[in-house]
C-alpha positions in Angstrom: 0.0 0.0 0.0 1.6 3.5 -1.2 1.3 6.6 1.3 -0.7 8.2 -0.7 -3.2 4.9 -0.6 -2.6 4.8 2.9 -3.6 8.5 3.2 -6.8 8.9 1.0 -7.9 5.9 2.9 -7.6 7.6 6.4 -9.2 10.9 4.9 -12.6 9.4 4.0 -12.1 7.0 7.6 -12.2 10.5 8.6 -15.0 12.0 6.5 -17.5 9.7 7.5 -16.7 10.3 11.0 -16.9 13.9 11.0 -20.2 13.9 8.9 -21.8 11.1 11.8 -20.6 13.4 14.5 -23.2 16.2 13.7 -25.7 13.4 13.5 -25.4 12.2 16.8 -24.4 16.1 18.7 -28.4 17.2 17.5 -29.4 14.0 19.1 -27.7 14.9 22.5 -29.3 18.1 22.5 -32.6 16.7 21.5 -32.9 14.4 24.0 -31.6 17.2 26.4 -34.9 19.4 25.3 -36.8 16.5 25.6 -36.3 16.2 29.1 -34.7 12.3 29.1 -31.0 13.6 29.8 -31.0 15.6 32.3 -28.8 13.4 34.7 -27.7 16.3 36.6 -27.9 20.1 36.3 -25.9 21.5 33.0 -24.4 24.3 34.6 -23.2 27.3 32.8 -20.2 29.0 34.0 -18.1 31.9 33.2 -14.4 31.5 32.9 -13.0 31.6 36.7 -9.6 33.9 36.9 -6.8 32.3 35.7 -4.4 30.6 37.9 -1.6 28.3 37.9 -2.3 24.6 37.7 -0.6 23.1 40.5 0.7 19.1 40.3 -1.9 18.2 43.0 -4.6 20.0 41.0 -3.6 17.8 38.4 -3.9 14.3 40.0 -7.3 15.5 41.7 -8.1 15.3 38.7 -7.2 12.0 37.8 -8.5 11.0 41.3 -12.1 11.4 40.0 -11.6 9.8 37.4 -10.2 7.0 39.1 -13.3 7.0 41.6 -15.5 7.0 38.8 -14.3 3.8 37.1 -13.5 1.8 40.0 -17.0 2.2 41.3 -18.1 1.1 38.1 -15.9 -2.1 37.7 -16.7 -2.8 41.2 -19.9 -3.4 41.0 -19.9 -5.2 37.7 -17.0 -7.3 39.4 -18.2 -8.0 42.9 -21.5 -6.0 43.1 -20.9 -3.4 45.6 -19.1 0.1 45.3 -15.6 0.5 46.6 -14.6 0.4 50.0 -15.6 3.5 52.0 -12.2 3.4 53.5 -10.8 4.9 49.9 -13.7 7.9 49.7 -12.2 10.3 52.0 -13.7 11.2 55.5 -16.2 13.7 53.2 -16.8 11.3 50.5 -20.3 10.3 48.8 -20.5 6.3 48.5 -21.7 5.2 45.1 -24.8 3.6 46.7 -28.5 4.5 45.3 -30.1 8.0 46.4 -32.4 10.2 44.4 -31.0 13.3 43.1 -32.7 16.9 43.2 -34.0 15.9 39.6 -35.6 12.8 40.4 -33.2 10.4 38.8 -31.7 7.7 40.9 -28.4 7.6 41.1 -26.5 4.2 40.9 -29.8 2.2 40.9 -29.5 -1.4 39.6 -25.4 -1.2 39.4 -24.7 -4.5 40.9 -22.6 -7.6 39.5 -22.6 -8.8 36.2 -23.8 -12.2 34.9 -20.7 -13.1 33.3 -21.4 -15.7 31.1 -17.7 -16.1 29.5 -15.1 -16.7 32.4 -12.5 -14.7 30.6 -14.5 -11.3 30.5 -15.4 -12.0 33.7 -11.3 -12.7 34.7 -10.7 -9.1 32.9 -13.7 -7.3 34.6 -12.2 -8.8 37.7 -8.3 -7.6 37.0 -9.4 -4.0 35.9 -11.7 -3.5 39.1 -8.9 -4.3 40.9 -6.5 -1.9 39.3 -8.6 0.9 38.7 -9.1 0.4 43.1 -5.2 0.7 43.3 -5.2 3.7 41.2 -7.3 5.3 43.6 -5.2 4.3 46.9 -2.2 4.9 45.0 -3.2 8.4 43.9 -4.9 9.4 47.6 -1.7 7.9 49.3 0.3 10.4 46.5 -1.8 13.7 47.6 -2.2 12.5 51.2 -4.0 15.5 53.2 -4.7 17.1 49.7 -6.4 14.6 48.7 -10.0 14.7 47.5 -13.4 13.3 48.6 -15.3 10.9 46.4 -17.8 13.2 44.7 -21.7 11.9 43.8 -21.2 9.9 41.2 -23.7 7.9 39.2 -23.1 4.2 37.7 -26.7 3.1 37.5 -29.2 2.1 34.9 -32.2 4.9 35.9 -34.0 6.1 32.1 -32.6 9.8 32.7 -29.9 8.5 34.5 -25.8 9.0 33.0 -25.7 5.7 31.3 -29.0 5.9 29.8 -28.0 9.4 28.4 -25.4 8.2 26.8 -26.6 5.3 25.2 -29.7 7.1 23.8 -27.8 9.8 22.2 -26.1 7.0 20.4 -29.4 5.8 19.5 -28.9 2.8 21.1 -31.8 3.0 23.3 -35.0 4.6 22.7 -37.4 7.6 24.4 -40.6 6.0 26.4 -42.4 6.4 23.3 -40.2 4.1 21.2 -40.3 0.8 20.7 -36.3 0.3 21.9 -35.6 -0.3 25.4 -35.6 2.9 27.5 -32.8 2.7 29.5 -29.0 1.2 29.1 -28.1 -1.6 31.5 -24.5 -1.8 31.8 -24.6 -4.8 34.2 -26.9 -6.7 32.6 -24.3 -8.8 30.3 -21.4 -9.5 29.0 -21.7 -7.2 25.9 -23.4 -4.6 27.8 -20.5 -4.7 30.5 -18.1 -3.6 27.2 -19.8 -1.1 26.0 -19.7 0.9 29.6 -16.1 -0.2 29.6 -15.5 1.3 26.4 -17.4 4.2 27.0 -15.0 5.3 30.0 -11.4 3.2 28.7 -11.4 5.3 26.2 -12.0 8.6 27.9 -9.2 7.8 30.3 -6.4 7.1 28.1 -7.0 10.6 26.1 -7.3 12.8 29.7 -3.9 11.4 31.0 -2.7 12.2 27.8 -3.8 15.0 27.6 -3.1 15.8 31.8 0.4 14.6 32.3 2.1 17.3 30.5 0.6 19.6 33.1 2.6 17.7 36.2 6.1 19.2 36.8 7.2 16.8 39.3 9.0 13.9 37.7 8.2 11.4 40.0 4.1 12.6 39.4 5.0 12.2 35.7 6.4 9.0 35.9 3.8 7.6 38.2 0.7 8.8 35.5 2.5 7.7 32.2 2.7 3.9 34.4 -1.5 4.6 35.0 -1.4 5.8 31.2 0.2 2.5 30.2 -2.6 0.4 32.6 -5.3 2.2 30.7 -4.4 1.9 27.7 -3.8 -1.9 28.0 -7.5 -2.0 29.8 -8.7 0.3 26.9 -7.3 -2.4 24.5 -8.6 -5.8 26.3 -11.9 -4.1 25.6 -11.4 -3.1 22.3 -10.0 -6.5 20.9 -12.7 -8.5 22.8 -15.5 -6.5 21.3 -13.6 -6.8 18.2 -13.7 -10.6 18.4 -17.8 -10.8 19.5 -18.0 -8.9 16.2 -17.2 -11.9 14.3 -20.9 -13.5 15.6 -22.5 -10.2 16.3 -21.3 -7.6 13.3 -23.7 -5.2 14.5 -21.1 -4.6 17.7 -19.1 -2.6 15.3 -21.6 -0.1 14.3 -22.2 0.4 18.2 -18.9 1.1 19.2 -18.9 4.1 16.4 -22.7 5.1 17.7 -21.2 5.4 21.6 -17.8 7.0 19.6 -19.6 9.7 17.6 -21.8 10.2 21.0 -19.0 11.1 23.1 -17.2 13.1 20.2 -20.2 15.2 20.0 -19.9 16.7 23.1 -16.4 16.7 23.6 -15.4 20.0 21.3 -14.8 20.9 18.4 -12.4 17.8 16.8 -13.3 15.3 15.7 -10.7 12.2 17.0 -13.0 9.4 19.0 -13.1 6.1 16.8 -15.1 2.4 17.3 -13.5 -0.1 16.5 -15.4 -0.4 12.5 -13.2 -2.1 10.2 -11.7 -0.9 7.2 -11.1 -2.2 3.8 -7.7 -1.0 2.0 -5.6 -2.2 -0.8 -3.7 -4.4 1.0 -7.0 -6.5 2.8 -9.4 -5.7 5.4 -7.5 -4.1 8.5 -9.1 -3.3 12.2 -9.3 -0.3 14.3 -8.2 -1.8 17.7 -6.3 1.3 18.7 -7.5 4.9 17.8 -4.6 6.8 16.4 -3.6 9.5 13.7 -1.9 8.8 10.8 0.8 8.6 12.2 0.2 5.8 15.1 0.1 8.0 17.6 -3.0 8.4 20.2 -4.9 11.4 20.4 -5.2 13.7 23.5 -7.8 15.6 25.2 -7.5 18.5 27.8 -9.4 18.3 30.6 -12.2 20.8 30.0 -12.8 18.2 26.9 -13.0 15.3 29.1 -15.0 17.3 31.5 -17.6 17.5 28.6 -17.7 13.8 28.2 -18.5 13.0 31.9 -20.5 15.8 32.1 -22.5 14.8 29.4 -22.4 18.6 28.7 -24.9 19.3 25.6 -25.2 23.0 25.9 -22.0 23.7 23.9 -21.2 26.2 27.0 -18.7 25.5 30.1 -20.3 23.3 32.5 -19.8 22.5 36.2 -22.0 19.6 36.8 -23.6 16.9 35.2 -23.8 13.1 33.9 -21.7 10.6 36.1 -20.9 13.8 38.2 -23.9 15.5 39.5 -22.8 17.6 41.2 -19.3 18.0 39.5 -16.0 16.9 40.0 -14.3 18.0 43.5 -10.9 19.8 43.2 -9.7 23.0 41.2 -9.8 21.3 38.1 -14.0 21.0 37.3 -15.2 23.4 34.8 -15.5 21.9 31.0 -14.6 23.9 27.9 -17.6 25.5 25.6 -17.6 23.0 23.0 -20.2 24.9 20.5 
């Protein structure tokens, strides 16, 4: 295959993502208007003064993201949230309560009915090391450390994971014939599709984050999480890859709950599924998401900030999605992403 194959290949990969990715931003916002996303209050914010980011500011951070996916592997894993010994002395457990909105947060998160012992071994593995990410990084910040903030895991219609798989059109409004909410926990394949919803997420924000630390030690210590994500983010990947083979509509998934999350996330357009492609050298797969030049894409944190948020109101945004009530730290206002 010649460069300039390889190239005009990648463009139109590109092309048709771009031109899905409007698709599936109007149907964000629809469902927003329509009163079915609303998993926690959209915020707008003005730009707070500028200041310098410090390196703890910078693995609080990380730290919420880390409570965020460990509550969600541990239930899937062992059903229960993790330990209350690891929240802080201030910290919200991921256990069920009703928000101001009426949605429930974390209701019906619980363990998953594994059916295939090897998905079950990995959902096992990553809950364990996604719970050491979050010791290692409060033991790292010690007194600076923060609090578990409200998070939500669960399966509730207007709830975080429901959002998110409806704006991918994978689920359906009450009116529709389609399920009406998104069950992460209720299978194996449903399991990797919230994995991949968050795997991916987290390899772009330490990306995308560790050039902010200045402490070499920090730096080392999040290109090591880096690494464990990124081999997580491709278990995932390769395994949904492989359920393909029986169930080829899992492809066109992965790129709904892709386009989904770039919708929201600003203005490029990066995310990839894991859709095959057909060049002139054979049909080739889409395991890891890179440029054209192999290399994995970033996002700051005001982009991932969107994501979680589940921000659809293309202004800065405090709150929302799997966080309420936001993130806790310095770092927890998104960037407009009109």
């Amino acid at each position: 295959m010649t460069d300039q194959e390889y190239f005009e290949a990648f463009d139109a990969q590109a092309q048709r993502r771009a031109g899905r990715r409007a698709f599936f931003k109007a149907t964000l916002v629809g469902a927003a208007a329509a009163g079915v996303a609303t998993t926690g209050s959209f915020l707008t914010a003005t730009p707070a003064e500028a200041q310098a980011i410090t390196d703890a500011d910078v693995l609080n951070f990380a730290l919420n993201l880390e409570y965020l996916e460990a509550n969600f592997y541990y239930y899937a894993a062992y059903g229960i949230p993790i330990p209350s010994t690891s929240i802080g002395a201030t910290g919200i457990p991921a256990t069920v309560s009703t928000g101001a909105n009426g949605v429930v947060y974390n209701q019906g998160a619980r363990a998953v009915p594994f059916s295939d012992p090897s998905i079950q071994q990995y959902a096992t593995e990553i809950a364990q090391e996604e719970f050491a990410h979050v010791n290692f990084l409060r033991a790292a910040l010690g007194g600076a450390a923060v609090a578990q903030p409200q998070l939500d895991v669960g399966i509730d219609p207007n709830g975080s994971f429901s959002t998110f798989a409806r704006a991918a059109g994978l689920i359906g409004a009450t009116t529709t014939a389609k399920p009406t909410f998104f069950d992460p926990y209720a299978n194996d394949t449903a399991f990797l599709y919230g994995a991949f919803g968050f795997e991916d997420v987290g390899v772009t924000a330490y990306k995308g984050a560790s050039p902010l630390l200045t402490n070499p030690v920090y730096l080392d210590a999040a290109a090591g999480i880096l690494a464990a994500e990124a081999y997580h983010a491709s278990i995932v990947r390769v395994t949904l890859d492989q359920l393909s083979n029986v169930t080829p509509s899992i492809r066109a998934d992965t790129e709904a709950l892709s386009n989904a999350r770039d919708s929201v996330d600003g203005a490029s357009d990066d995310d990839q599924g894991i859709q095959r492609s057909t060049t002139a050298i054979g049909l080739t797969s889409n395991i890891v998401p890179t440029d054209s030049n192999g290399i994995a894409f970033s996002r700051t944190t005001g982009q991932v900030l969107n994501i979680v948020y589940l921000n659809t109101t293309g202004k800065a945004a405090t709150a929302g999605g799997f966080f309420p009530a936001g993130t806790n730290g310095t770092i927890k206002m998104s960037t407009a992403n009109s």
